[in-house]
N, C-alpha and C positions, 0 to 999 in steps of 0.2 A: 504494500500500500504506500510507505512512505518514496520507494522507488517512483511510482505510479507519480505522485504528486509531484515531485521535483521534474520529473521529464515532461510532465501537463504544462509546467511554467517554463519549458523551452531551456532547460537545462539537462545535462547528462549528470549522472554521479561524479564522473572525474571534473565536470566547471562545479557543481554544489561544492564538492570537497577544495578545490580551489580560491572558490570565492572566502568560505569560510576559513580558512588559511591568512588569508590577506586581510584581516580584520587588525592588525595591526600592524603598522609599516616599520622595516628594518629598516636602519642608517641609512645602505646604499642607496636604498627606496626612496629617502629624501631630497637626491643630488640630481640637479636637474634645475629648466626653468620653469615658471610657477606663477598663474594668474593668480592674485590675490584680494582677498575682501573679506566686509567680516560685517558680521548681524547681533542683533541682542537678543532680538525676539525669534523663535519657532516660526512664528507666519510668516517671516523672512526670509528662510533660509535656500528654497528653490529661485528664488530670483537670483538671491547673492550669487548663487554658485552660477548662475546665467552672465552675473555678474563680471563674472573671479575668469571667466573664460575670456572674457573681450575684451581684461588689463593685458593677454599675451601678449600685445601690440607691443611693449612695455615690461617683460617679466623681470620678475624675484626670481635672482638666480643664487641658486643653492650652490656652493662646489664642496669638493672633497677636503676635509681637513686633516693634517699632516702627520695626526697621529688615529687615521681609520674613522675617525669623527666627520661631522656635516658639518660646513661652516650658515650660521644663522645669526643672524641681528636679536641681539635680545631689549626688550622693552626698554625703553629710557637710557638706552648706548646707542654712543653711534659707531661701534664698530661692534663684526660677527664675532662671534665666538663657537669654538665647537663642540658642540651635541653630541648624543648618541639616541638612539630613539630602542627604548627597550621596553617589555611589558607595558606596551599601550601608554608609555609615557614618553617623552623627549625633553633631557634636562642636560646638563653641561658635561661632558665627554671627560672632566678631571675630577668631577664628584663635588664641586664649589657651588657655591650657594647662586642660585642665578633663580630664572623664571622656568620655573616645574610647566611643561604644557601637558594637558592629559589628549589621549586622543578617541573623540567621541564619534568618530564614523572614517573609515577608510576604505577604497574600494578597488583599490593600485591605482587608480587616476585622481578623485578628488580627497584631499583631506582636510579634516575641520577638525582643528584642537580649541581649547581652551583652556585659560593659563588658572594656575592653582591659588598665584596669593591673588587676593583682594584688587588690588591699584590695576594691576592689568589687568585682572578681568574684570573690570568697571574700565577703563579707557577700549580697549581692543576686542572686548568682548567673544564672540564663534570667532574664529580666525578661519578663512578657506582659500584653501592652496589646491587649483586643477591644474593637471599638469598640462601644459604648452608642446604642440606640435606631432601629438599621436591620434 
């Protein structure tokens, strides 16, 4: 039965097992360019990402940082610093104190975090990163 249901919604077991896989993004996953936007409210959040697609004009470019980490801008710096993105979280690649982002939906092309303390997530709110040029 539950075979039955997943291939009704035009999926195979090996994409179900896939998709379900990619529910949270590893480092690599992050490196790349990246339409971005960001929302407060739920009613929001399909436009944003309608959004986050037609900054690629313009992307947020991710690269590789030099010790296996993503280079990212963290809130209130203006310079990146590098991440790791582990257990559905992305925080700072040397274990120092920075902006905790949690990651609250990923799909291998769009990702929407939000950050843990307070101050950024009141400024920045859903954060949405799709990726540019796939």
């Amino acid at each position: 039965m539950r075979s039955y249901l997943i291939i009704a919604c035009g999926l195979t077991v090996a994409a179900a097992s896939a998709a379900m896989a990619q529910s949270a993004p590893r480092t690599e996953d992050l490196i790349g360019k990246w339409g971005v936007a960001a929302y407060w409210s739920e009613a929001d959040a399909a436009r944003t990402i309608a959004q986050a697609k037609s900054f690629c004009n313009q992307p947020y470019v991710i690269t590789k940082g030099r010790n296996g980490g993503a280079m990212m801008f963290e809130p209130f710096d203006g310079k990146p610093r590098e991440v790791k993105a582990e257990g559905g979280r992305i925080a700072a690649a040397d274990g120092s104190a920075g902006a905790v982002k949690t990651v609250t939906s990923w799909n291998g092309s769009t990702l929407v975090l939000n950050y843990i303390e307070d101050e950024p997530k009141r400024k920045y709110g859903n954060m949405v990163f799709v990726r540019c040029g796939r």
